[in-house]
C-alpha positions in Angstrom: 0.0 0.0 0.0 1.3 3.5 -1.2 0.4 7.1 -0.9 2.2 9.3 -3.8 1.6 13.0 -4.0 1.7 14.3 -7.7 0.3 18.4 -7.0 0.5 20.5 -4.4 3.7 19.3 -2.8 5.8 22.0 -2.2 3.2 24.3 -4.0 0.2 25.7 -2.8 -1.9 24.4 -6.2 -2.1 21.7 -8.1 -3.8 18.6 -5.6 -3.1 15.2 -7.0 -2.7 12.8 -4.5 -2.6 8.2 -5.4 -3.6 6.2 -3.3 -2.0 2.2 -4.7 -3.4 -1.0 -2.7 -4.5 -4.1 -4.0 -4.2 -3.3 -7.6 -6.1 -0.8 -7.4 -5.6 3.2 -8.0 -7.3 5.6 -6.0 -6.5 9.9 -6.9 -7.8 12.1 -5.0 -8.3 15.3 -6.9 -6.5 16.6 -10.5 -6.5 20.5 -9.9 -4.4 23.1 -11.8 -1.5 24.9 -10.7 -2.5 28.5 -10.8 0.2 31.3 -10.5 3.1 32.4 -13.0 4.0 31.4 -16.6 6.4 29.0 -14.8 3.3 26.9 -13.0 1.4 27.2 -15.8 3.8 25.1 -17.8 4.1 22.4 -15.4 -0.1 22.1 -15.9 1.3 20.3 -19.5 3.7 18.0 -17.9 3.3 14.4 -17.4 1.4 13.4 -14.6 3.9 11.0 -12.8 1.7 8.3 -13.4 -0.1 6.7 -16.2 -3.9 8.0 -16.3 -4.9 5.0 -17.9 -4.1 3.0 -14.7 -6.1 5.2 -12.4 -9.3 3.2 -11.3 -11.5 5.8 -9.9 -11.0 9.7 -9.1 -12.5 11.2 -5.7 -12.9 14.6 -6.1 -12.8 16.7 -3.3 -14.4 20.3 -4.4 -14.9 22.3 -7.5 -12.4 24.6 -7.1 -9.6 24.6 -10.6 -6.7 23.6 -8.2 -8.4 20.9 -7.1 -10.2 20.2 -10.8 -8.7 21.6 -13.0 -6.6 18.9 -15.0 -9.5 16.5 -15.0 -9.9 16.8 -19.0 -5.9 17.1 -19.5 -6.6 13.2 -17.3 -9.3 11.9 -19.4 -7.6 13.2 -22.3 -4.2 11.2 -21.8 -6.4 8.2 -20.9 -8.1 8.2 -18.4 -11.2 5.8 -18.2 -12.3 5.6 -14.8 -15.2 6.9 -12.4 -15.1 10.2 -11.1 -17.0 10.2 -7.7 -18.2 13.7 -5.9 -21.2 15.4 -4.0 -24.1 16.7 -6.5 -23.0 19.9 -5.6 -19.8 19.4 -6.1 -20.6 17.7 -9.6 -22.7 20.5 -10.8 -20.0 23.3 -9.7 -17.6 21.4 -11.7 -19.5 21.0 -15.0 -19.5 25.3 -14.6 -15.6 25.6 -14.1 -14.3 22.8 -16.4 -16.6 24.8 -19.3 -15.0 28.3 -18.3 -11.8 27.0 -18.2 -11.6 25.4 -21.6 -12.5 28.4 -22.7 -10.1 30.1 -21.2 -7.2 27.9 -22.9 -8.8 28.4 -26.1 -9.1 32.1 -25.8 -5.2 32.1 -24.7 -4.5 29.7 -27.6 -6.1 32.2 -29.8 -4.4 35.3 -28.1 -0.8 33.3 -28.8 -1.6 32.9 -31.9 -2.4 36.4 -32.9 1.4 37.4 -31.5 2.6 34.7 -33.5 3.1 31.8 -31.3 1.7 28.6 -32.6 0.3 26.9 -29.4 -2.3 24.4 -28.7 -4.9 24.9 -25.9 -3.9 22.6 -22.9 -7.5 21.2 -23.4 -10.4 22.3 -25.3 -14.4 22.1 -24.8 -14.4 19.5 -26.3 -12.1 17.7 -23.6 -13.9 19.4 -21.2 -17.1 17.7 -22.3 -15.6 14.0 -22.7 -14.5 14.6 -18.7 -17.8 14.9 -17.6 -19.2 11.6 -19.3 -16.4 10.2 -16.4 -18.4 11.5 -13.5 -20.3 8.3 -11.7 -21.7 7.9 -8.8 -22.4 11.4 -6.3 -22.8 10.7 -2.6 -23.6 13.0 0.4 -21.4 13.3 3.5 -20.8 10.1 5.9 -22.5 7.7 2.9 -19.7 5.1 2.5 -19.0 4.5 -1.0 -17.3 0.5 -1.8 -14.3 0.9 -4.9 -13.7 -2.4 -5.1 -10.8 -5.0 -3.9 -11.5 -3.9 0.0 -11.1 -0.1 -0.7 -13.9 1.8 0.2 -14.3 5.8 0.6 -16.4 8.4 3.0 -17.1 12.2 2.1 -17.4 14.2 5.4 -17.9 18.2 5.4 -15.0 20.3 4.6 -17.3 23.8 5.2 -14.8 25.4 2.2 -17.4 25.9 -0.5 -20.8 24.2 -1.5 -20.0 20.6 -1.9 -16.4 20.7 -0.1 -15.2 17.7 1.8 -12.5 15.7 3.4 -12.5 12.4 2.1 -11.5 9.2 4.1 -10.1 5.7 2.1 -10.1 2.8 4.0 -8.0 -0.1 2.4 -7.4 -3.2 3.0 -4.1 -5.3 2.2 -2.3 -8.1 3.4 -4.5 -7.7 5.9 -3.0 -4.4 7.4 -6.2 -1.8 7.3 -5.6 1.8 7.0 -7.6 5.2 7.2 -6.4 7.8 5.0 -8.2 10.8 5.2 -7.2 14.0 2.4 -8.5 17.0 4.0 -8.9 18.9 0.4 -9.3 22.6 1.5 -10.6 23.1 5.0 -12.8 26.0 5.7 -12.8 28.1 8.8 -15.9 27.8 11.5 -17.9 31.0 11.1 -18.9 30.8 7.1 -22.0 32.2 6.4 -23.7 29.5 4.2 -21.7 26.5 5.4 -21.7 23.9 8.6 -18.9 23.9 10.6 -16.1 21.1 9.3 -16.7 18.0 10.4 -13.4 15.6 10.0 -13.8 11.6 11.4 -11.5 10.6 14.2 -9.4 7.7 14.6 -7.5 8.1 11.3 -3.8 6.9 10.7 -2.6 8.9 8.2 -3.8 12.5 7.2 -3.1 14.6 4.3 -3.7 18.1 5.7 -3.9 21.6 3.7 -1.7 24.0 5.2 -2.3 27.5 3.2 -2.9 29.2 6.2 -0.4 27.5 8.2 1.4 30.5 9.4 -1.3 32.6 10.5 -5.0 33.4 11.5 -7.5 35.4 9.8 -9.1 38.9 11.3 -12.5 37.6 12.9 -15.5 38.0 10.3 -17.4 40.6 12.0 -13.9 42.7 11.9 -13.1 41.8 8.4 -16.8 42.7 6.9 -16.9 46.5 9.1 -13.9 46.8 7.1 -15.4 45.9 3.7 -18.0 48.1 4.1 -15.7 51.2 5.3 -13.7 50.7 2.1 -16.4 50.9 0.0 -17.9 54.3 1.6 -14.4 55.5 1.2 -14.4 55.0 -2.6 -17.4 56.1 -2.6 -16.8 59.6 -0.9 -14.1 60.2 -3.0 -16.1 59.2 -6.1 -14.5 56.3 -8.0 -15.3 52.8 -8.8 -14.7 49.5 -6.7 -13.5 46.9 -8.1 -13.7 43.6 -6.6 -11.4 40.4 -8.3 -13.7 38.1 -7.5 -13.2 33.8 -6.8 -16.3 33.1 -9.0 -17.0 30.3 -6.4 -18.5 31.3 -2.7 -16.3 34.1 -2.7 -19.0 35.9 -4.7 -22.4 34.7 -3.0 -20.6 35.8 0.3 -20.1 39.4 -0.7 -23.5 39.9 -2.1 -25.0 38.6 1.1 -22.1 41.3 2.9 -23.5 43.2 0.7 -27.5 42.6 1.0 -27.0 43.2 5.4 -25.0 46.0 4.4 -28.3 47.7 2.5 -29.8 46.5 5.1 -28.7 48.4 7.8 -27.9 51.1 6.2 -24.3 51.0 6.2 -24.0 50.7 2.3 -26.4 53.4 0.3 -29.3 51.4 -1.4 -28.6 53.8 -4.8 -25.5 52.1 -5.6 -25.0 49.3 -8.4 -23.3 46.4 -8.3 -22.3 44.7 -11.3 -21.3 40.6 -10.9 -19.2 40.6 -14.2 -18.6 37.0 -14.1 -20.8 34.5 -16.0 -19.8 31.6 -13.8 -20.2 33.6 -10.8 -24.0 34.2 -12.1 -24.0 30.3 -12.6 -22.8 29.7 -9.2 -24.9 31.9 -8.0 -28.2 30.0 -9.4 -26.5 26.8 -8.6 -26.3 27.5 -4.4 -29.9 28.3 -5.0 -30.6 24.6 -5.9 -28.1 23.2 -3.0 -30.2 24.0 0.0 -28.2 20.7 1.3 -25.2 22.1 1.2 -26.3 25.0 3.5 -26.1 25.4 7.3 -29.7 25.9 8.9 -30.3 29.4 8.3 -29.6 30.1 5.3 -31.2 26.5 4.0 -34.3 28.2 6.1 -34.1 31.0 4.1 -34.2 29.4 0.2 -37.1 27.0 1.7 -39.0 30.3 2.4 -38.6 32.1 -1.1 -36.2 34.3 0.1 -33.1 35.5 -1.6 -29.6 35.7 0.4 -28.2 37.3 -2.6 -31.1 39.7 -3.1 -29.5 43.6 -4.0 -31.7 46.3 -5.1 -29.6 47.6 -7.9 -27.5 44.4 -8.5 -26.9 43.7 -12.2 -25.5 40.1 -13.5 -23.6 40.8 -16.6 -23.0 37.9 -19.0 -22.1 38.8 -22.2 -18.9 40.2 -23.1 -20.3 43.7 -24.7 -22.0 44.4 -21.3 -18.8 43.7 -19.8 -16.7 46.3 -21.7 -19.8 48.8 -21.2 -18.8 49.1 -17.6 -15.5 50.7 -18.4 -17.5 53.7 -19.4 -18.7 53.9 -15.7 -16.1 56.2 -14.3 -17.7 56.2 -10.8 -20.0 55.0 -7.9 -20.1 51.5 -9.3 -19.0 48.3 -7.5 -17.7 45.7 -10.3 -16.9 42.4 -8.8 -15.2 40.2 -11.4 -13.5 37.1 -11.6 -10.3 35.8 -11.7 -9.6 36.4 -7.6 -5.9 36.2 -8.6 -6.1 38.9 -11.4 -4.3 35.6 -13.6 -7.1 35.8 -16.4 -10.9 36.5 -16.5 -12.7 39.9 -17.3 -11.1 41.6 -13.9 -8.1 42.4 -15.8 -10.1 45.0 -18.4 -11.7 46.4 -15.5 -8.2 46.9 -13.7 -7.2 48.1 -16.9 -9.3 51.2 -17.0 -9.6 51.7 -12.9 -5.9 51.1 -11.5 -4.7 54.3 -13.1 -7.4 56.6 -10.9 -6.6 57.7 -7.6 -10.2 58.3 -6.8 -10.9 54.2 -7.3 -10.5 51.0 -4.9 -9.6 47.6 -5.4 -10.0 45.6 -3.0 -8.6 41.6 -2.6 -10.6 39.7 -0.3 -9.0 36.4 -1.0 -5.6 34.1 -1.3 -3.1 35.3 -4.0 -0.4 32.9 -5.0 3.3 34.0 -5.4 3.6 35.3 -8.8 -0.3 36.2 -9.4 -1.0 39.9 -10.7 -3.2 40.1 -7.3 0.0 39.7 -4.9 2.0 42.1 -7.5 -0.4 44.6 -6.6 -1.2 44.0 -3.2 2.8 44.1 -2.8 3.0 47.1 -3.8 4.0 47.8 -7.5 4.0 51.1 -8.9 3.1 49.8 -11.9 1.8 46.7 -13.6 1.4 45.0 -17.1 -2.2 44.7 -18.5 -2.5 43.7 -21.9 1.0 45.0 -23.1 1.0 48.4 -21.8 2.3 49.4 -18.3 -0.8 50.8 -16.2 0.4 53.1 -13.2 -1.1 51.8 -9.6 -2.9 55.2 -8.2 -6.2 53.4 -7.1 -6.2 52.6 -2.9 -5.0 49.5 -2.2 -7.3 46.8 0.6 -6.3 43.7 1.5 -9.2 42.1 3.3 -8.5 38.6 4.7 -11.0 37.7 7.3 -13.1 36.4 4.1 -11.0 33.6 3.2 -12.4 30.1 2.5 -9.4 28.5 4.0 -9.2 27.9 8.2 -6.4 30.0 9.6 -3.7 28.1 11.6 -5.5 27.8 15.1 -8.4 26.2 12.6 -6.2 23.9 11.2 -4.7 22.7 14.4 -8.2 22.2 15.9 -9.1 20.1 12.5 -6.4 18.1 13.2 -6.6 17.3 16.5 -9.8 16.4 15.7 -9.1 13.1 13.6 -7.3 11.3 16.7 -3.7 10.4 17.1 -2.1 9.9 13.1 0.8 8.3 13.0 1.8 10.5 9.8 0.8 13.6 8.6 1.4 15.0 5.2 1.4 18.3 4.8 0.8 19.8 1.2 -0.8 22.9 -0.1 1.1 25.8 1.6 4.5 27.6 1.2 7.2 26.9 3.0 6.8 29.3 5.7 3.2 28.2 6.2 4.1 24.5 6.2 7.1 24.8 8.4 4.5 27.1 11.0 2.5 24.4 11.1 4.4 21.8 11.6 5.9 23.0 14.6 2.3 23.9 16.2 0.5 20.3 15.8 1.1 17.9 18.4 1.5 15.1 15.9 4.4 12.6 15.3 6.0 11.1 12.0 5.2 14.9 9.9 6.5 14.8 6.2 6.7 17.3 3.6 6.5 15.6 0.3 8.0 16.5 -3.2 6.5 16.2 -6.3 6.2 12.7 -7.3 7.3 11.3 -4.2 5.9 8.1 -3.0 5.4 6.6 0.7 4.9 3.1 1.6 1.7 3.1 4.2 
């Protein structure tokens, strides 16, 4: 029996994690590296494995770093069954689409500055991956893989569908429980249930993004959000918002919604969601009443909307997008990617960074190398569609919204599953791995490579 870790080992994208006992091949997740041109070649390389061989994919959440190489998979040969939550299966049909569509677009765009250079994957690919998606369970249904393997989904509370998935195998007799976190959310979401890991586990896999520190509490982090946005607004501009086009987005229109509410935010202004999978997504938690903790589940069941804005506008197609750079001020635009790496944000940075009078403000992770920590660093300038835009507009950094526990979360999670004998830590940066490590009262902690395997 083997664990090998193929993604997100010594990077903070990228989850691919095998699982080899009894013949058979269990992955845990196929996601994207997201970040510079440098991570963004490694999406092409091989896998360290051959997909053919793979027997069945668990996937833990629709997020691309998690998801995002699933058609590359199927496209190299992969045959097998891809097992999820319905939400889960449904969020991924939405960002599989956009992000073949995405590679085409930058295919084109290559193209037109003379590089010849295929797509990583196309629609196309994208739709052959979802004929691979099987069976969907809900959290603590145990689902048999065949040859004594068998696998449990239990809440993650990251985004609608999240969860931490736990194989038990069987070999020569020996029985272990391996259970991949995926991405762990922090306890106070407003749509989700708290995480809900099982106990008496012998080997985790453990996110450790936020290794190194804790969030600002909610209630701190949302008083802010709404101070920055009467401060653009005083001084006239725009806000712009890069936008996560998954929970992110439903959590700021319901910030939003309380903030009309009581009064806090002025019921005149507009707020444009420039993202069409965001508007997806949107509908999509609207169908997931499952997925929800009590109130909010309470609140679809009544007819009432979580996400309901007096002047909120969805903007889908492109020529509405490119309108709102006309809108010079009182205008929030929240637009995807959250990174600033692709997605309609860019334009809108485009035309806003350069104003003194505008706001952006990041209210999620940024990855080394991303245009989002460029900015939130502190460059002067930045490079937007080939010409250098000046960086006038204020600046806010807003982390209390993350989707990801901070590190006293994580060490609570942990504790949590019982006494491990081995912990893996992936999905964090060194500082934020190292952090960790030395604040969990665990033994036998490892720090795999790329492509390095573990006999279990």
């Amino acid at each position: 029996m083997r664990i090998s870790f193929h993604g997100a080992a010594g990077h903070v994208t990228g989850s691919c994690h095998l699982v080899s006992s009894a013949g058979r091949k269990i992955l845990i997740d196929c996601g994207m590296y997201q970040g510079g041109r440098e991570l963004e070649e490694e999406n092409a390389d091989p896998f360290g494995f051959d997909p053919a061989t793979i027997d069945v994919l668990l996937l833990t959440h629709a997020h691309l770093d998690h998801c995002g190489r699933i058609p590359l998979l199927v496209k190299r040969g992969f045959k097998g069954e891809i097992i999820c939550t319905s939400a889960t299966r449904d969020l991924a049909r939405l960002v599989l689409l956009d992000s073949a569509h995405l590679h085409e677009e930058e295919a084109r765009h290559r193209h037109r500055h003379g590089a010849d250079r295929k797509p990583l994957y196309d629609t196309v690919d994208a739709l052959d991956s979802l004929e691979r998606f099987g069976r969907v369970t809900e959290y603590g249904d145990v689902i048999e893989l065949g040859s004594g393997i068998r696998a449990t989904f239990f809440d993650a509370g990251h985004i609608l569908g999240s969860a931490s998935v736990l194989v038990e195998a069987i070999e020569s007799g020996e029985k272990r429980r391996i259970l991949f976190s995926g991405d762990i959310g922090p306890p106070d979401r407003p749509f989700l249930n708290r995480p809900t890991p099982p106990t008496d586990v012998d080997v985790v896999v453990m996110e450790s993004t936020y290794g190194n520190r804790d969030h600002r509490p909610l209630d701190a982090s949302v008083a802010e959000f709404n101070e920055a946005i009467e401060n653009a607004l005083e001084r006239g501009g725009n806000i712009i918002i890069p936008t996560f086009a998954l929970e992110r987005a439903q959590e700021l229109l319901f910030y939003l919604r309380k903030g009309v509410s009581s009064g806090e935010i002025p019921p005149s202004i507009y707020v444009f969601l420039d993202s069409p999978m965001a508007i997806s997504a949107t509908r999509l938690f609207q169908r997931h009443p499952e997925g929800m903790n009590s109130e909010i589940a309470n609140m679809l069941h009544d007819g009432k909307d979580p996400f309901d804005l007096p002047n909120l506008r969805f903007t889908r197609d492109t020529s509405e997008s490119v309108a709102l750079n006309r809108i010079r001020s009182g205008a929030i635009i929240m637009a995807g990617s959250g990174m600033c790496t692709g997605g309609r944000v860019r334009h809108h940075l485009r035309h806003n960074l350069g104003h003194s009078d505008c706001s952006v403000i990041f209210v999620g992770y940024a990855a080394e190398g991303t245009l989002a920590r460029i900015i939130i660093e502190g460059a002067n300038s930045v490079k937007l569609f080939g010409e250098n835009v000046p960086v006038r507009a204020r600046i806010h950094t807003i982390n209390g919204f993350s989707a990801h526990a901070g590190q006293k979360d994580l060490i609570e999670w942990h504790n949590r599953t019982g006494r491990p004998k081995t912990t893996f830590l992936v999905h964090g940066e060194h500082q934020a791995m190292e952090a960790l490590a030395a604040k969990l009262k665990a033994t036998g902690i490892e720090r795999p490579s790329l492509h390095q395997s573990y006999a279990l």
